[in-house]
MIMAR-341473 format. One record per atom (N, C-alpha, C, CB): x, y, z; residue in three letters. Coordinates in steps of 0.2 Angstrom, whole numbers, plus 2048, in hexadecimal, padded with zeros to 3 digits. Glycine has a CB too. Example, Ala and Ser with C-alpha at 12.3 -4.5 7.8 and 13.67 -1.06 7.14 Angstrom:
% MIMAR-341473
8427E4827ala
83E7EA827ala
8427F0827ala
8397EA82Dala
8407F5823ser
8447FB824ser
840800827ser
8467FD81Dser
END
This chain:
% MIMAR-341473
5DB881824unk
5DB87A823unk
5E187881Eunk
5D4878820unk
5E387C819unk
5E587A816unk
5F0879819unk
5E287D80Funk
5F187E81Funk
5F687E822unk
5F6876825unk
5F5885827unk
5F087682Aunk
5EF86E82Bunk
5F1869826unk
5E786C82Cunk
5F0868822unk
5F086381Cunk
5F886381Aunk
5EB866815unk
5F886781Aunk
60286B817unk
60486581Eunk
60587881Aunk
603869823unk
606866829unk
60785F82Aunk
60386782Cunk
60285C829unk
60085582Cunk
605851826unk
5F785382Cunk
60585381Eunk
60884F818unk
60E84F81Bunk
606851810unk
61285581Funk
619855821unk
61B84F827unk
61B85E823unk
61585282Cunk
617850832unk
615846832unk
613855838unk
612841830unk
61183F82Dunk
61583B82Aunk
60E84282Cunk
61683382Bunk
61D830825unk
61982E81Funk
622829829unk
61C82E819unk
61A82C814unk
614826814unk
620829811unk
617822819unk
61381A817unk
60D81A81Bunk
617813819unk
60C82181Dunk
60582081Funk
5FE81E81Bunk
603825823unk
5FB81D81Eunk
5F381B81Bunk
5EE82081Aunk
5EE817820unk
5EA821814unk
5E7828815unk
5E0827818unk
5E682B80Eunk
5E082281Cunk
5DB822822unk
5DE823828unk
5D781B823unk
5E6823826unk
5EA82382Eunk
5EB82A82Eunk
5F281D830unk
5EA82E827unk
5EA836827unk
5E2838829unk
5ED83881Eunk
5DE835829unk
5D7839828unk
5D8839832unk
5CF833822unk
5D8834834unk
5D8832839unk
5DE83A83Cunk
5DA82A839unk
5E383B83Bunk
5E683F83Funk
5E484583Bunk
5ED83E840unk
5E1848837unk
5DE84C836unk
5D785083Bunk
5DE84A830unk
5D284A83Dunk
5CF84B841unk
5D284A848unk
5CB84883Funk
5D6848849unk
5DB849851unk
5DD84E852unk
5E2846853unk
5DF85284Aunk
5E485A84Bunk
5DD85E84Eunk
5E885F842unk
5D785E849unk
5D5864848unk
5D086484Eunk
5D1865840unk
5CF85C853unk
5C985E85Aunk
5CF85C861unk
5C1856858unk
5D585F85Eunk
5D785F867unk
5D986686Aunk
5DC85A868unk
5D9863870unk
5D7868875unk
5DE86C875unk
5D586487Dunk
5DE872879unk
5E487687Aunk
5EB87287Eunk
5E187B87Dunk
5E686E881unk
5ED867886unk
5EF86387Funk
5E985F88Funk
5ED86287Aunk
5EF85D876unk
5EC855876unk
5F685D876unk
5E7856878unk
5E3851879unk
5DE853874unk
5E0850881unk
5D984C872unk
5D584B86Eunk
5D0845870unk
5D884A869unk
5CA84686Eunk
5C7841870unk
5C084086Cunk
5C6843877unk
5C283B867unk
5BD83A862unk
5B6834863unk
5C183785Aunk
5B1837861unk
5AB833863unk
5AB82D85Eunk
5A4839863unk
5A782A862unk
5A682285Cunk
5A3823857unk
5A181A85Funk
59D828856unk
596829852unk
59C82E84Bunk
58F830858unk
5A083184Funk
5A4833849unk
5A782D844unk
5AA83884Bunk
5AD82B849unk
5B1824847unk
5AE81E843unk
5B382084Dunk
5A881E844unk
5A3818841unk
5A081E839unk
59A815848unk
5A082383Bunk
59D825836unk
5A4828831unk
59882B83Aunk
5A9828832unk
5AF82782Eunk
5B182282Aunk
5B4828831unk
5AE81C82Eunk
5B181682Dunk
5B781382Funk
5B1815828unk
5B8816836unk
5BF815839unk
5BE81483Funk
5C381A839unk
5BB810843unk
5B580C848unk
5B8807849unk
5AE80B846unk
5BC80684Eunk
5C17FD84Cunk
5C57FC849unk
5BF7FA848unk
5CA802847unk
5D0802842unk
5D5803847unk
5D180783Bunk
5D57FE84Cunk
5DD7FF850unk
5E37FF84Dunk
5DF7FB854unk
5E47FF848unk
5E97FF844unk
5EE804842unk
5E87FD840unk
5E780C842unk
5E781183Dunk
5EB815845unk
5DE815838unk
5E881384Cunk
5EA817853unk
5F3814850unk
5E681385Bunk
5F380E850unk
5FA80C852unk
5FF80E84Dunk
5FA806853unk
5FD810847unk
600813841unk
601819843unk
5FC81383Aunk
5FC81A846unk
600824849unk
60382484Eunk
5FB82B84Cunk
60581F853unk
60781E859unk
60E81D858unk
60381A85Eunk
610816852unk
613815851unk
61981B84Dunk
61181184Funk
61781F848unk
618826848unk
61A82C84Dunk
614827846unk
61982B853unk
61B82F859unk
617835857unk
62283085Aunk
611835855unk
60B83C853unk
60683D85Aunk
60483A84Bunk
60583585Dunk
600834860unk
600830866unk
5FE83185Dunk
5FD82E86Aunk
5FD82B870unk
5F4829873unk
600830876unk
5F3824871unk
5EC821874unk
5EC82387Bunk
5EC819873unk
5E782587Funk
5E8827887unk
5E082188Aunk
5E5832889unk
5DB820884unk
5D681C886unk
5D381C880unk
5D181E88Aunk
5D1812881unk
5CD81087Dunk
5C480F880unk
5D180A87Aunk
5C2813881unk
5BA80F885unk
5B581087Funk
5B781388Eunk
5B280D880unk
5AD80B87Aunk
5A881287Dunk
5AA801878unk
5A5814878unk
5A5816871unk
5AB81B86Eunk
59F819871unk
5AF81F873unk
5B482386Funk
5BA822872unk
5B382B86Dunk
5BF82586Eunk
5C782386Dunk
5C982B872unk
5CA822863unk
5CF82B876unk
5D1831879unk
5DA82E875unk
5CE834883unk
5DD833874unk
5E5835874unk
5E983B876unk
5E683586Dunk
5EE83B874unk
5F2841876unk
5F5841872unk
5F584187Bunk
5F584686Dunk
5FA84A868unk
60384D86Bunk
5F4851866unk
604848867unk
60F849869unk
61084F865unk
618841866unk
60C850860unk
61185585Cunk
60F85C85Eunk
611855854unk
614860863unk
611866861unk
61086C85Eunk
611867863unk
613869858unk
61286C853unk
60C86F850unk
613869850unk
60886A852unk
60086B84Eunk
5FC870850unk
5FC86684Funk
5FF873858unk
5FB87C859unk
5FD881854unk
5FC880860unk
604881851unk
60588584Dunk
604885847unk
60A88684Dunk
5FD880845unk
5FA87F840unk
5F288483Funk
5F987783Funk
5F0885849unk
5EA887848unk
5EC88C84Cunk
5E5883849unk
5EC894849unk
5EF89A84Eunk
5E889C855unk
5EF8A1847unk
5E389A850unk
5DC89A853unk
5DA89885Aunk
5D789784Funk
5DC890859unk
5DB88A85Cunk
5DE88D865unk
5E0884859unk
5E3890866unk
5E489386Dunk
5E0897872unk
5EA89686Dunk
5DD89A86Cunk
5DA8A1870unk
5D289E875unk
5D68A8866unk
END
């Protein structure tokens, strides 16, 4: 986890939000081996990040991210950096 964290404060531009960090923190650590992610509403509501199109477009705008679908109740993206498997040695196997 704490390789994650390292990671994300680098990859990551200064002026991000530390809801726009919590938010890619949970992108890194629940996607798939294609680099996809796909967060449920029950989480997002239960973060308090349920509605924050702002915090997607802060990471998109960043070139971290890519919205693929918005249908209600959860959010799907695609992770650009591929960086972030070499955070989780585990994560491939």
């Amino acid at each position: 986890m704490r390789e994650m964290l390292t990671y994300l404060a680098a990859a990551l531009p200064r002026f991000s939000s530390p809801a726009a960090r919590l938010l890619a923190v949970q992108c890194a650590l629940r996607a798939d081996t294609s680099a996809y992610v796909r967060l449920p509403g029950g989480l997002l509501r239960s973060m308090r990040l349920c509605g924050r199109g702002e915090l997607w477009e802060e990471l998109e705008h960043a070139g971290w991210l890519r919205r693929t679908a918005c249908r209600y109740p959860h959010v799907e993206a695609q992770l650009l950096d591929a960086a972030v498997f070499a955070q989780r040695p585990g994560r491939r196997v």
